[in-house]
C-alpha positions as CSV (number, residue, x, y, z in Angstrom):
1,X,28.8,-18.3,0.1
2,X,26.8,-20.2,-2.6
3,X,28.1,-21.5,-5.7
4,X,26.8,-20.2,-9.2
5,X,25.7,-22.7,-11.0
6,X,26.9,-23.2,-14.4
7,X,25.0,-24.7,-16.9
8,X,27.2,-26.7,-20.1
9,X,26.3,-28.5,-23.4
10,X,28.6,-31.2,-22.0
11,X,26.2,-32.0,-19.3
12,X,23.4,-33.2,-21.2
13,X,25.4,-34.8,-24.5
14,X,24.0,-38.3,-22.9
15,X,20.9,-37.9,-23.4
16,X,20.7,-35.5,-26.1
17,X,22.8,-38.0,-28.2
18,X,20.2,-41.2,-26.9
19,X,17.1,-38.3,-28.2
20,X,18.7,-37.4,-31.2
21,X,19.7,-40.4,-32.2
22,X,16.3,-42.3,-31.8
23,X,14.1,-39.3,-33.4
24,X,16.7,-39.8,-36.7
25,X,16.3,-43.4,-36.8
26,X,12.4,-43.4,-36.2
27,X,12.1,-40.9,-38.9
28,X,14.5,-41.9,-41.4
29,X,13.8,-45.8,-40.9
30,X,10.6,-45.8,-40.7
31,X,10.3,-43.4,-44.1
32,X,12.2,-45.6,-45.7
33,X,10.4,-48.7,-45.0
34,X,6.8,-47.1,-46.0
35,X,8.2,-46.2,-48.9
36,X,9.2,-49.7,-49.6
37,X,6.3,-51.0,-49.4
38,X,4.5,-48.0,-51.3
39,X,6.8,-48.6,-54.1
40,X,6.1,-51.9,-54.6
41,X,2.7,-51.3,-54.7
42,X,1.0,-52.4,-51.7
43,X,-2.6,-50.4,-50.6
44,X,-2.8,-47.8,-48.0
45,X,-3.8,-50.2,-45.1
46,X,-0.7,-52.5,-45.5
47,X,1.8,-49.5,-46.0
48,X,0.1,-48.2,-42.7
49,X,0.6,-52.0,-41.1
50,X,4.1,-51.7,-42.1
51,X,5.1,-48.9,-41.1
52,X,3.7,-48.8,-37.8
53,X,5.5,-52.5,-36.9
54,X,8.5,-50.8,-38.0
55,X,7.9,-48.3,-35.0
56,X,7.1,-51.1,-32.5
57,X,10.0,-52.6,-33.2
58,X,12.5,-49.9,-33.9
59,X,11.5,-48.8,-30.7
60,X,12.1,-52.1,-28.8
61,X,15.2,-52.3,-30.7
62,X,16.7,-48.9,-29.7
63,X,15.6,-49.4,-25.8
64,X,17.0,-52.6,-25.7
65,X,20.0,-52.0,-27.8
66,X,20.7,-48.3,-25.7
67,X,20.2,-50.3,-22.3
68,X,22.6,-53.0,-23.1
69,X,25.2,-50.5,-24.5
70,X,24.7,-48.1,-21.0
71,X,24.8,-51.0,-18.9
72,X,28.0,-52.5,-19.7
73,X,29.2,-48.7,-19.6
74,X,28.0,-48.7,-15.7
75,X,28.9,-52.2,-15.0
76,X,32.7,-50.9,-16.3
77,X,32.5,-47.3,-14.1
78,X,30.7,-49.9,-10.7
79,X,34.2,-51.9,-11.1
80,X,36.2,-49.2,-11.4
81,X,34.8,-47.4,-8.4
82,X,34.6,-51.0,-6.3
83,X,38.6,-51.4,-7.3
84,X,39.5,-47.8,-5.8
85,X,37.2,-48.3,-3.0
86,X,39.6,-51.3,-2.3
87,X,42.6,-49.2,-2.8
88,X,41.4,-46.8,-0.5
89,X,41.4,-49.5,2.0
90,X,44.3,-50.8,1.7
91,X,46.6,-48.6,-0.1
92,X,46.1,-45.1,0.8
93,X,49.2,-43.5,1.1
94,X,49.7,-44.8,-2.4
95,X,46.4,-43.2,-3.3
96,X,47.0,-39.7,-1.6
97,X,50.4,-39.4,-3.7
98,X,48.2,-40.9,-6.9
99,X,46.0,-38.3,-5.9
100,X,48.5,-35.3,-5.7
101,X,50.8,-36.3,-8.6
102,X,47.3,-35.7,-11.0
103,X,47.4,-32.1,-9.9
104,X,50.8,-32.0,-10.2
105,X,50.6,-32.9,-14.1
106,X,48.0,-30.1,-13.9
107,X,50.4,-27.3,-13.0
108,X,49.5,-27.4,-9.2
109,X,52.8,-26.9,-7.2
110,X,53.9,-30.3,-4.9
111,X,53.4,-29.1,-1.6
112,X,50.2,-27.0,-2.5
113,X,48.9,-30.7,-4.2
114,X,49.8,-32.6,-1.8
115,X,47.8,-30.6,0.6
116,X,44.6,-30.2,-2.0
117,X,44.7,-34.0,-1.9
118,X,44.8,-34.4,1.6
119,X,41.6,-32.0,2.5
120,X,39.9,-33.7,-0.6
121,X,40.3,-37.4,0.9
122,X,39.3,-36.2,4.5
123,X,36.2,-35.0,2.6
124,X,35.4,-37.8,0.1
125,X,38.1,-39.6,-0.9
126,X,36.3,-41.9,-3.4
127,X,34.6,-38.8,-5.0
128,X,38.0,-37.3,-5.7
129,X,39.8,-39.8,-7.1
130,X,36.7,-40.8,-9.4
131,X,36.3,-37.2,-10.6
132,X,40.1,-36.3,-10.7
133,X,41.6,-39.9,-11.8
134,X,38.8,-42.2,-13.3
135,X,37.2,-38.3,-15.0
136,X,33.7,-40.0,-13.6
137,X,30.9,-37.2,-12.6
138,X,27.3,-37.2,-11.4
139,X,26.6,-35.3,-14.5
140,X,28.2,-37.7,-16.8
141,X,27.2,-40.8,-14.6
142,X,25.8,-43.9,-17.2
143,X,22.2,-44.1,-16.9
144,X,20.7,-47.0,-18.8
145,X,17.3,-46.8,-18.3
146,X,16.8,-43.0,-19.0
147,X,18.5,-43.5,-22.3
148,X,16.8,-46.3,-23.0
149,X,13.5,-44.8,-22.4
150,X,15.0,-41.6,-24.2
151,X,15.7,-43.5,-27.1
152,X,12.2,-45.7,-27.2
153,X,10.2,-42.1,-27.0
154,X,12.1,-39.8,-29.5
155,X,12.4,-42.9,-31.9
156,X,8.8,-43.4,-31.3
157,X,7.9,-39.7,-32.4
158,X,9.9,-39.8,-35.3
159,X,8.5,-42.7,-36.8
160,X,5.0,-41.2,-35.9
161,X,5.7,-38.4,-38.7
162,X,6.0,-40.5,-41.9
163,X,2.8,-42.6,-40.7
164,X,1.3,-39.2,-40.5
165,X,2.1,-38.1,-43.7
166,X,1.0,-41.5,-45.0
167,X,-2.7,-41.4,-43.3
168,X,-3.8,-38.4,-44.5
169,X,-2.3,-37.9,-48.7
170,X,-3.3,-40.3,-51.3
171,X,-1.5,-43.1,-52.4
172,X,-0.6,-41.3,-55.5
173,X,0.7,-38.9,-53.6
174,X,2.4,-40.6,-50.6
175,X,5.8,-41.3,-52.0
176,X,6.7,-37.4,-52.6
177,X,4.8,-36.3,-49.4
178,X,6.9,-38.9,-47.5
179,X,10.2,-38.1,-49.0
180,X,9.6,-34.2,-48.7
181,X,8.5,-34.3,-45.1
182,X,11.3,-36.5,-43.9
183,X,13.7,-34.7,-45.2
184,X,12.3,-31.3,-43.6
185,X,11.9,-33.2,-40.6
186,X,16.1,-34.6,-40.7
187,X,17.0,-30.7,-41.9
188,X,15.3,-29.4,-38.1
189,X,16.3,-32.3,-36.2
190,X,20.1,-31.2,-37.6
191,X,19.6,-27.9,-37.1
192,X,18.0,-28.9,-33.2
193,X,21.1,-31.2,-32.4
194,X,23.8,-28.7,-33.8
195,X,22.4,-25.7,-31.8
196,X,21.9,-27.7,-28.7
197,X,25.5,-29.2,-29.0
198,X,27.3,-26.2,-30.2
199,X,28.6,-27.1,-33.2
200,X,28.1,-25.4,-36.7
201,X,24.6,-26.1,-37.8
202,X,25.3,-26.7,-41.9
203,X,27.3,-29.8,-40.9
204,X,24.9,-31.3,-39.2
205,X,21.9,-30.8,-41.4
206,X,23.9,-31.8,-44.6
207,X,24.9,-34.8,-42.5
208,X,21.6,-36.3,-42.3
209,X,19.9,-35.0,-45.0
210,X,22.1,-36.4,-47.6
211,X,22.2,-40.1,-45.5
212,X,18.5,-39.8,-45.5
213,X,17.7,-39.1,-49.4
214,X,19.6,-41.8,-50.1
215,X,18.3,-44.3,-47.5
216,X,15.3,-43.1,-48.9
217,X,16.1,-43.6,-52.6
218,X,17.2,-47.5,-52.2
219,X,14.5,-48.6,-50.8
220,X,11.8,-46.7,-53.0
221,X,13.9,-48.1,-56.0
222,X,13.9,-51.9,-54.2
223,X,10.4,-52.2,-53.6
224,X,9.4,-50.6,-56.9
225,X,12.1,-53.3,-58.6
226,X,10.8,-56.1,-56.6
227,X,7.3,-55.4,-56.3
228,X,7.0,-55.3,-60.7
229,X,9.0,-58.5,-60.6
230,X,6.6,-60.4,-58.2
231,X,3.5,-58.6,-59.5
């Protein structure tokens, strides 16, 4: 008989929190940044310059950071495989009771646990005890270049917006266009993330919203204070 298979928000949180993370720092830090510069009073072409080596480099600087972060996350899970691997080995009686005493705790009677165990080891004895002991899946596996390269692209796009905005309005105009279009962009990226994850959708739009008007709101009010003091 096959299996239904059952799709969860669970099983995609890890890159869904890489994606959602990079498109709210390419939009929000890269906003902020043109904005800078606009408010201290720099032309079109150099607001442009700036902001778009602020994509470059957020973007290097989410991969790298995200790949560093999800590599010592699989280096820890590779160990802890490669240590019950060894256990297996050497130990397994001790690992077929380890085994058995889990579903125990879960409110599996002895003998009927003991016997799960036992048919679970003949089968794959490393893939039980890392999904039933260590809590390690396939699903939740750490995968550092896919959230790196998650990360790179959705930071990527989200810095694209703001250079958009700033292209095509006049200089005049750039500062409100950019502040009004980042802000609808945070409120749907919220409103994305909540609905994908589950959660209540208010919480997470007011969450970034408000962290983004006033990311946005220093450093307008920096470059406006230093760019009349060096002008």
């Amino acid at each position: 008989m096959k299996l239904q298979s059952e799709k969860h928000r669970s099983e995609r949180i890890g890159w869904l929190r890489a994606a959602v993370l990079g498109a709210n720092d390419g939009i929000l830090s890269t906003a902020s940044l043109v904005l800078g510069v606009a408010g201290a009073g720099a032309a079109k072409p150099a607001v442009i310059v700036a902001g778009l080596a602020g994509l470059v480099a957020g973007a290097m600087s989410m991969a790298a950071g995200e790949y560093v972060s999800v590599s010592s996350q699989a280096d820890t899970e590779a160990a802890d495989l490669e240590r019950e691997r060894g256990e297996l080995a050497s130990v397994p009686a001790a690992e077929h009771k380890e085994l058995a005493d889990i579903y125990v705790s879960r409110g599996v009677k002895p003998d009927l646990a003991a016997q799960v165990a036992t048919q679970l080891m003949e089968h794959d004895a490393l893939g039980a005890h890392a999904r039933d002991e260590l809590g390690l899946t396939e699903e939740h596996r750490a995968r550092p270049l896919t959230a790196a390269a998650a990360s790179a692209a959705s930071f990527t796009v989200g810095a694209a917006l703001p250079l958009l905005v700033v292209a095509i309005v006049s200089e005049a105009r750039a500062p409100v266009a950019i502040a009004l279009s980042t802000l609808v962009s945070l409120t749907l990226l919220g409103w994305l993330a909540a609905w994908a994850g589950g959660s209540p959708p208010a919480k997470g739009i007011l969450r970034v919203t408000v962290w983004g008007a006033i990311a946005m709101a220093l450093t307008y009010a920096i470059g406006v204070l230093f760019g009349t003091s060096v002008g």
